[in-house]
Structure formats: structure tokens, C-alpha cells
N, C-alpha and C positions, 0 to 999 in steps of 0.2 A: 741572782741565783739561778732564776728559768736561764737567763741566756747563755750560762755556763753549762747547764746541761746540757742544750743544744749545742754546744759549739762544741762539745766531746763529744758526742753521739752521730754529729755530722762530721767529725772526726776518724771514730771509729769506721763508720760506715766504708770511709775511703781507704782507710787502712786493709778491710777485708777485697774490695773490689780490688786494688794491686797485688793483693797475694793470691786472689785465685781468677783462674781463666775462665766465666762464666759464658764466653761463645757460644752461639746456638747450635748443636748438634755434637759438640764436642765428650760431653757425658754420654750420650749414645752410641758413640765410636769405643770410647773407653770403656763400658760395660760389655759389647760383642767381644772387645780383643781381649778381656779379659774370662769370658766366658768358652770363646776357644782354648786359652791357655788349662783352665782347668780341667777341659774336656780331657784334652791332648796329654795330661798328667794323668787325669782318670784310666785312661786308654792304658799308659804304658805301667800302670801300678798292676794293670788288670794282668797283662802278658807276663810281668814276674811272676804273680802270683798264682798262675792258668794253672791246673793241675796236667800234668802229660799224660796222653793217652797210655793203652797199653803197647799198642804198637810203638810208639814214641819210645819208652822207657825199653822195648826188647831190640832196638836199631841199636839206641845209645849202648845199652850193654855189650851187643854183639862188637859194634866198631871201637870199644875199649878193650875188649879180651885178644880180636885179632890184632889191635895195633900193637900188643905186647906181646914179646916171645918164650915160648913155652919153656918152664922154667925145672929145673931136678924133682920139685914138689908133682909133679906130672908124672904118672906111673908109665906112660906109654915112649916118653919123653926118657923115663930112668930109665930103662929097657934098654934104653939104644945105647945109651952111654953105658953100660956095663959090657956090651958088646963091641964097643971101640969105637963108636960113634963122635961125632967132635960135631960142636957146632958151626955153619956153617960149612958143612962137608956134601957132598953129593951124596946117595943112598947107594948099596951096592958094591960089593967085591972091587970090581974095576972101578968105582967112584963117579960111573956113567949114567946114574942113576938120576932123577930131580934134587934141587938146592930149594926150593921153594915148595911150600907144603900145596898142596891143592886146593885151588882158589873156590870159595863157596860162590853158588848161583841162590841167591836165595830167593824163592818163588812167592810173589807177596799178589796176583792177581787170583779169582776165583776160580777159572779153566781148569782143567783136567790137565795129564801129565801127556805131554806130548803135543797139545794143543798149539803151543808158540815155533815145534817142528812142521807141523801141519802149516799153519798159516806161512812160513817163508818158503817152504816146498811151492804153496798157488803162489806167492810171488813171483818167487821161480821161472814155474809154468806160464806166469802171465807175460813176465819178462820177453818169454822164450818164444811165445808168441806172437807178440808184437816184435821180438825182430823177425821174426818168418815170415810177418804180415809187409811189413818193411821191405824185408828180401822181395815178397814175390813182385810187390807194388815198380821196386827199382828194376825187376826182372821185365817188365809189364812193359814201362816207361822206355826202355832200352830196345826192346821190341818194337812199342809201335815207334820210335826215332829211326830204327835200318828199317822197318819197312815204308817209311816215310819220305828216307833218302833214297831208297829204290824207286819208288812211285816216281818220285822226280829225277833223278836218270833216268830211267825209262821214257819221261817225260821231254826229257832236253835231247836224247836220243833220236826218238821219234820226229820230232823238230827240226832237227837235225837232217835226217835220212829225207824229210820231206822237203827239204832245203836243197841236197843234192840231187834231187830226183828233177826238181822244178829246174834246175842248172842243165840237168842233163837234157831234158827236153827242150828248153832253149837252142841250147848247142847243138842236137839229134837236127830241128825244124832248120837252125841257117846254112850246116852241112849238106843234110838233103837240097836243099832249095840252092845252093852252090852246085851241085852235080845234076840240078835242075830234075828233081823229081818232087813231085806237083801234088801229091797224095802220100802219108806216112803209112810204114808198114802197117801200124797201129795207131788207133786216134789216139791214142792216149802217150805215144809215142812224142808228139808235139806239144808244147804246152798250149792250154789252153783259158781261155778265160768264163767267165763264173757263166755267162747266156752260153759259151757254147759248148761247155759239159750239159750246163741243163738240155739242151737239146743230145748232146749226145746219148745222154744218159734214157732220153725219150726211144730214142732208136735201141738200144740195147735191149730196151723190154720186146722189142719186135724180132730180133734175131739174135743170139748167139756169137760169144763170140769165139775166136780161136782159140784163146788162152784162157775163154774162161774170165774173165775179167774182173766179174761179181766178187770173183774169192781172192786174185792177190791182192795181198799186200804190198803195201808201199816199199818194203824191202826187195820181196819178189821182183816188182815193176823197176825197180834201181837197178837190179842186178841183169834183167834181159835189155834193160835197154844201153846197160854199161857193156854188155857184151856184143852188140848190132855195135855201137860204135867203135867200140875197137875192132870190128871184124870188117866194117863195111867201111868206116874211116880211117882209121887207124888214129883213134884220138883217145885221150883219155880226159876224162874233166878234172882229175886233181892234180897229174901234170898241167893240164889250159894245155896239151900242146899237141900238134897234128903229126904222127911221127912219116919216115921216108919208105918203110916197106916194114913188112912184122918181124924182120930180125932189125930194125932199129928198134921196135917197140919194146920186142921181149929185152933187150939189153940193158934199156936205157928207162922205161920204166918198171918201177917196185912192185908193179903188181895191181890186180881186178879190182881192188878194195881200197875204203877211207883209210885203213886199219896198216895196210902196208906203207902209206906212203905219209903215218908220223914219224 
């Protein structure tokens, strides 16, 4: 009789472990997910049941009344239809009048009346600012670029003129020393090199010179010494060429300057 208990009881035992999942942590899991789900029911019984604000309940009204069109029950509405008004008709004799009634602004912030004109007026202004600030900045930038590109012609100019000038005194020193004169009108008429400017330039502080030397320019010093050569040689240096007397020169070259003979 004991052993028939036993052997039901160890029976039963196996019967409940296959019918349920007694894993470790599995009723743990089971209890959160099912404590979310109630939450999450709680949650949305709550949202049917919210009562609406006031404001709430005067939107709702307001966007039910305009989405329906005003009906003969409307005193202002019977008015117009006694007057031969049709629905959907424009207002006005000529029928040029509005088809749509005027659309509400309804003002739901605390501000005073005019405040939200105010506020896009300084947008406006700020707007309107900043492209002026914009403008004058592009105005600025554009400026210093042409005076930037002047500095530098000026600068390739300069370069330039000091390039023909050194040509010309070349050309001035092996003419002269061809018709074997031994001494230039001018020192500076010969080119010279870096010790013997420095010494010339020593002698200059002791006397004077004829032209003045201190003050021209390299322009200046182009132009007297392009004029001694074609006058005493008959050469020009942007020809490179020694003409036959001054009516070949004038004929046959374009002229005193860099500028004539592009």
C-alpha cells in the first residue's frame, strides 16, 4: 500500500514538472512584461478618460462651427439671401466682391495687440541689416582686391621700367665706348655695379649734381637717357636697332616709349 503511494506521488510530481516551465528567471521576466502591459492599459484608459481643458473644448467648438457653412437659421446669412444672395456667389453688385468669408486669426499668446507686428517689423530691420552689413563687407573686400591688383601693376611696372632703364644704360656704355668716349654724360648714364654706385653715391653727397639726381625717378632717368640715345646715336632700345640718320628713325620707328612700340 506505502509503495503505491509513492509511486503516484512520484507520478504526479513528473506530471506537473512537464507541464510547467519552472527555469530560473523565467517568472521574473513574466511578472515585468506583464506589469508593463498593465501600466500601458492604465496609461491609455487614463487619456480616454482626461477631462479637456477649457481651451481644449473652445478649439474643438470653434473648428466644428467653421468647418460647417452657415446655414438660413443664421439671421445674417437670411439677410443676404433675401437680398438675392446665392450661395457660393461672390459679394457685390459686379460679383467682385470675396467668395470666402474672412478667415479668423485667433490670438491664443499673452502679448498685447500689435506685439507679433512689432516683433517681425525687428526681424525686418535685422534682416535688413545684415544685408547692409553683407553689402558694405562685399563693398570692402572688392576695394581692397583693385587696390591690391594696383599695388601689383604698379609693382610689375616699376620692375619693368627698372628693366629698361638697366637695357638702356648697357646699350648708352658700349655706344659711347664705340665712338670711344671714355667718360658718360652722366654716371648713372652707364650701368653700374652694386661697389660702384656705392662709391658714386659717396661722391654725390660732396657735390651736386646737374639733373639733380637725388629726385629722379627711374622713369625720369628712362626717359633722358632714351632721348641722349636717340639723339647722339640714333638708337632705340625696343627697336635693339641703330637707325641711318633721324629721318630713318622718325619713319621707321613708333616712337620715344615702351607704350608705342606694343
Amino acid at each position: 500500500m506505502k509503495c503505491q503511494k509513492k509511486q503516484s506521488l512520484h507520478e504526479l510530481l513528473i506530471i506537473i514538472l512537464f507541464r510547467e516551465d519552472i527555469r530560473p528567471g523565467l517568472p521574473m521576466l513574466r511578472r515585468i512584461r506583464e506589469a508593463h502591459q498593465k501600466e500601458e492599459k492604465h496609461r491609455e484608459a487614463n487619456l480616454k478618460n482626461r477631462q479637456k481643458s477649457l481651451r481644449e473644448e473652445e478649439e474643438e467648438r470653434r473648428e466644428n462651427v467653421l468647418k460647417n457653412a452657415l446655414g438660413s437659421e443664421n439671421k445674417g446669412f437670411a439677410l443676404l439671401q433675401k437680398m438675392g444672395y446665392k450661395s457660393g456667389q461672390a459679394l457685390g453688385k459686379t460679383g467682385s466682391g470675396i467668395v470666402e468669408p474672412i478667415p479668423l486669426n485667433i490670438k491664443t499668446g499673452r502679448s498685447g495687440i500689435g506685439h507679433e507686428t512689432l516683433i517681425k517689423r525687428k526681424a525686418e530691420e535685422e534682416l535688413e541689416n545684415n544685408r547692409r552689413k553683407i553689402h558694405l563687407r562685399n563693398q570692402y573686400e572688392e576695394k581692397a582686391t583693385d587696390q591690391f591688383r594696383l599695388r601689383l601693376k604698379s609693382k610689375k611696372e616699376e620692375l619693368k621700367l627698372e628693366g629698361d632703364l638697366k637695357r638702356s644704360q648697357k646699350a648708352c656704355h658700349q655706344l659711347d665706348t664705340q665712338k670711344d668716349i671714355q667718360v658718360p654724360k652722366e654716371p648713372w648714364y652707364w650701368f653700374m655695379s652694386e661697389e660702384e654706385e656705392q662709391e658714386d653715391e659717396k661722391e654725390k653727397e660732396l657735390e651736386e649734381d646737374e639733373y639733380g639726381d637725388e629726385e629722379l625717378s627711374v622713369l625720369e632717368k628712362l626717359q633722358i637717357l632714351t632721348k641722349y640715345l636717340r639723339e647722339e646715336h640714333l638708337y632705340c632700345i625696343w627697336c635693339g636697332t641703330t637707325y641711318e640718320d633721324e629721318e630713318d628713325l622718325s619713319l621707321n620707328c613708333p616712337g620715344p616709349t615702351s607704350a608705342d612700340h606694343d
